[in-house]
Short mmCIF file of the C-alpha atoms (twelve columns), coordinates in Angstrom:
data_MODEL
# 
_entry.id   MODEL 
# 
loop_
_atom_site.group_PDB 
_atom_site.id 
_atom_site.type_symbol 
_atom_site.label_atom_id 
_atom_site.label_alt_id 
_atom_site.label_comp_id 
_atom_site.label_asym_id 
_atom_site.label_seq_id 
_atom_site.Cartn_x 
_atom_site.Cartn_y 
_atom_site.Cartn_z 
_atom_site.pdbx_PDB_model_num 
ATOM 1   C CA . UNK A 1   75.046  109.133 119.153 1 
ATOM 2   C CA . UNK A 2   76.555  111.268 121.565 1 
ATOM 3   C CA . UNK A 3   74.591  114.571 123.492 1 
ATOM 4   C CA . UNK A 4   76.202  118.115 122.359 1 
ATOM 5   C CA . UNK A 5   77.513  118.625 125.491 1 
ATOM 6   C CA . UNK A 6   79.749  115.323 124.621 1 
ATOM 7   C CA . UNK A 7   80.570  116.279 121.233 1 
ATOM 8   C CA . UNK A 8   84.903  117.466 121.466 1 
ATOM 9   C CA . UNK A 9   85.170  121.317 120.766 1 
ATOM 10  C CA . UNK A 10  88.761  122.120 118.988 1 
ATOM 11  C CA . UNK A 11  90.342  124.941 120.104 1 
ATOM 12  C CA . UNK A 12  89.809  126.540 117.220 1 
ATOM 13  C CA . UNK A 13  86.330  126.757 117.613 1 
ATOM 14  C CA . UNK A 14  85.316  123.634 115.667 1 
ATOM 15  C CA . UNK A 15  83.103  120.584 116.530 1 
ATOM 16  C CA . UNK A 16  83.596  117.179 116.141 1 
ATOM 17  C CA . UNK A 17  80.364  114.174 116.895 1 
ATOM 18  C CA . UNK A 18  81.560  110.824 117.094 1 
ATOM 19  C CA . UNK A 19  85.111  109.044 116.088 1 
ATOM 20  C CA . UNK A 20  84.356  108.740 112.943 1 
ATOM 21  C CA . UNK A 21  83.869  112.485 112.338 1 
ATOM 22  C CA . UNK A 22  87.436  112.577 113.547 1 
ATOM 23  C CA . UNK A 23  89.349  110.618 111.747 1 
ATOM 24  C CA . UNK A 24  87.719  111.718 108.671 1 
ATOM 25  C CA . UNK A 25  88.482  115.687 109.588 1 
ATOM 26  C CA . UNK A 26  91.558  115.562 110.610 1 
ATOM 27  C CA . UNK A 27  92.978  116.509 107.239 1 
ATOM 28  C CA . UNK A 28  91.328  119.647 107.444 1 
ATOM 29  C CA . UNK A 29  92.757  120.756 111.627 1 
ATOM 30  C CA . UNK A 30  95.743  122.276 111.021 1 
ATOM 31  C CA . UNK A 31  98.516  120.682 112.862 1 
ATOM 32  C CA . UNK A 32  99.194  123.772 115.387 1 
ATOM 33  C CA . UNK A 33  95.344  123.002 116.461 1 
ATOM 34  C CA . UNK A 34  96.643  119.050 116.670 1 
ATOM 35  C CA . UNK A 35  99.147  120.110 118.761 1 
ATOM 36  C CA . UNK A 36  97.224  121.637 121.147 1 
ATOM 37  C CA . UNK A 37  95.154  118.703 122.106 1 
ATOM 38  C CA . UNK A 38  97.630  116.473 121.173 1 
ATOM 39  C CA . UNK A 39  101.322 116.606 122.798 1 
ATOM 40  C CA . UNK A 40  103.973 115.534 125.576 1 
ATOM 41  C CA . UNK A 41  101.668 116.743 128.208 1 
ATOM 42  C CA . UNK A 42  98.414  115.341 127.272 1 
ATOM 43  C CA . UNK A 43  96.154  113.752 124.402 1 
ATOM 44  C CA . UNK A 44  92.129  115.263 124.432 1 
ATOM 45  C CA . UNK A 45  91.342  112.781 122.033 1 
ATOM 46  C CA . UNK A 46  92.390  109.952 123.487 1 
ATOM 47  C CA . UNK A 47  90.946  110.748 126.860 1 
ATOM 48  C CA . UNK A 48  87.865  112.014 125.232 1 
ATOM 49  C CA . UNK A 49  87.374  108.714 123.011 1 
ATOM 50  C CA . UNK A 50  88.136  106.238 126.176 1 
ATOM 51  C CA . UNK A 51  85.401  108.658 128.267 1 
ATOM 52  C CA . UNK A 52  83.125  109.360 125.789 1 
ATOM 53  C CA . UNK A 53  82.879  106.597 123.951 1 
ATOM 54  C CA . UNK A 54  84.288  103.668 126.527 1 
ATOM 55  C CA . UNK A 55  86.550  102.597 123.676 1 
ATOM 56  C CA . UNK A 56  89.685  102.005 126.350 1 
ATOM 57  C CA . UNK A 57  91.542  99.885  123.365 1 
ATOM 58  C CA . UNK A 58  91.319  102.497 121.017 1 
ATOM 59  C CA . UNK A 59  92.517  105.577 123.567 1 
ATOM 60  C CA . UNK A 60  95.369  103.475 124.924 1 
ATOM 61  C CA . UNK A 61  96.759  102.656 121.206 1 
ATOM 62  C CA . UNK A 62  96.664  106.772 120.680 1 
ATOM 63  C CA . UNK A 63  97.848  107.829 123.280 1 
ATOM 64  C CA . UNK A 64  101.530 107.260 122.095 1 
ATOM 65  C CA . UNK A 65  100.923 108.777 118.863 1 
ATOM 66  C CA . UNK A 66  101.654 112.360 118.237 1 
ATOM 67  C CA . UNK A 67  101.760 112.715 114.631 1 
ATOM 68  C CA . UNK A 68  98.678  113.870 113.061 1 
ATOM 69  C CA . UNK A 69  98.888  111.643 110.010 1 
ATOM 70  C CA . UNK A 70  99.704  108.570 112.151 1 
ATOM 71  C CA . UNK A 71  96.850  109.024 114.721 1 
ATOM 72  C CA . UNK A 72  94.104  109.407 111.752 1 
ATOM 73  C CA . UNK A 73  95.553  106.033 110.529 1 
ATOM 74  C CA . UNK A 74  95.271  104.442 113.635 1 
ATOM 75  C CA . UNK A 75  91.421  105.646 113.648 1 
ATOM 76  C CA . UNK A 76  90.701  104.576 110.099 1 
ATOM 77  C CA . UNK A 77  92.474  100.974 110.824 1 
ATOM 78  C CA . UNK A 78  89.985  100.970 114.125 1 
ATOM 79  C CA . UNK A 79  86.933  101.053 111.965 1 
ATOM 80  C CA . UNK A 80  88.502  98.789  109.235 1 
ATOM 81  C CA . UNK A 81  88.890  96.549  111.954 1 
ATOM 82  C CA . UNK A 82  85.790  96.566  113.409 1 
ATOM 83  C CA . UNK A 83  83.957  96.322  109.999 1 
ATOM 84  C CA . UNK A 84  85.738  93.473  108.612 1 
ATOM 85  C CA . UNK A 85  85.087  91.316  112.130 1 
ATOM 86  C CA . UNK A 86  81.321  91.154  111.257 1 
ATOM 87  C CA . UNK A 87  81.643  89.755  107.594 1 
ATOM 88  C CA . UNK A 88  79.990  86.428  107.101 1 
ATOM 89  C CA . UNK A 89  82.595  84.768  105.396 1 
ATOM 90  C CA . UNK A 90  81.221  80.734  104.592 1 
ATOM 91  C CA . UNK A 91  77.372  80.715  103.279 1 
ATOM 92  C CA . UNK A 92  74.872  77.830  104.369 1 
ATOM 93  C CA . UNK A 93  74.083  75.651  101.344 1 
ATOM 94  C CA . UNK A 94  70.826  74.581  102.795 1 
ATOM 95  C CA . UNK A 95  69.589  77.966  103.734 1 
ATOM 96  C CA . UNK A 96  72.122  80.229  102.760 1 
ATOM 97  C CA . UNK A 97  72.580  81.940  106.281 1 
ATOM 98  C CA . UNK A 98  76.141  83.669  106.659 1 
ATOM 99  C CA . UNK A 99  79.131  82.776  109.451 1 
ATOM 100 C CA . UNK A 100 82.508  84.518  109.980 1 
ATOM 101 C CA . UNK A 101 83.630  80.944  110.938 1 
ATOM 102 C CA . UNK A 102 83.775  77.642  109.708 1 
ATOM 103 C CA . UNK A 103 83.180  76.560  112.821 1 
ATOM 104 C CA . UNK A 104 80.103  78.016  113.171 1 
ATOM 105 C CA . UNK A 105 78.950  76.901  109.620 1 
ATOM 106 C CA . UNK A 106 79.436  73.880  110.414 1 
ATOM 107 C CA . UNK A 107 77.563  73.992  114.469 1 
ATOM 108 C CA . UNK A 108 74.822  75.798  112.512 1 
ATOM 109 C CA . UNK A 109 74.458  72.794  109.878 1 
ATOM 110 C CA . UNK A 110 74.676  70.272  112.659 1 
ATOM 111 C CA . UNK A 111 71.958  71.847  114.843 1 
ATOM 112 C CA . UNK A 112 70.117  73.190  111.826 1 
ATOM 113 C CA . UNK A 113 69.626  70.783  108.726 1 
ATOM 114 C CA . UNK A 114 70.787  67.450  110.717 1 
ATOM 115 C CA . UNK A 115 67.667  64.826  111.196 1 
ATOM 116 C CA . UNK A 116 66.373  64.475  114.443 1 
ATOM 117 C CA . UNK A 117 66.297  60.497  114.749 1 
# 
């Protein structure tokens, strides 16, 4: 959660919170607003997610996209992305505790449910 004096005022008088907010609203900015903060010359989102938000990744993939409909995919792929890395894939049997990895499945069950001798 970002302060109000952090939040990224469109020229046309709107507001936009977080990331999220933006890739959700940018159906609704009209593309000559888009233009404004987004052309040749410079990109205010970009710089303002890579400031704001320290996501440098995210701001360097954007900053060579200029189409409106492209950039909000980019965003929504972001958070696709990001969701999808924290999914626990492979279940313990013994206690039914989640991993994204085999690999740590199977650390877990050796450090976990192996008898000490």
């Amino acid at each position: 959660m970002v302060k109000p004096e952090k939040y990224f005022y469109l020229e046309d008088g709107g507001i936009i919170k977080n990331i999220r907010e933006l890739a959700l609203r940018l159906d609704e900015i009209s593309d000559s607003v888009f233009q404004r903060h987004v052309n040749q010359d410079k990109n205010d989102f970009a710089n303002w997610i890579e400031f704001v938000f320290k996501e440098k990744n995210l701001a360097k993939q954007l900053r060579g996209v200029m189409d409106k409909k492209q950039f909000q995919i980019v965003l929504l792929k972001h958070f696709v992305r990001r969701k999808t890395k924290n999914i626990k894939k492979f279940k313990c049997p013994h206690c039914g505790k989640g991993f994204s990895t085999k690999v740590g499945l199977s650390v877990h069950k050796t450090i976990a449910h192996t008898k000490k001798r």
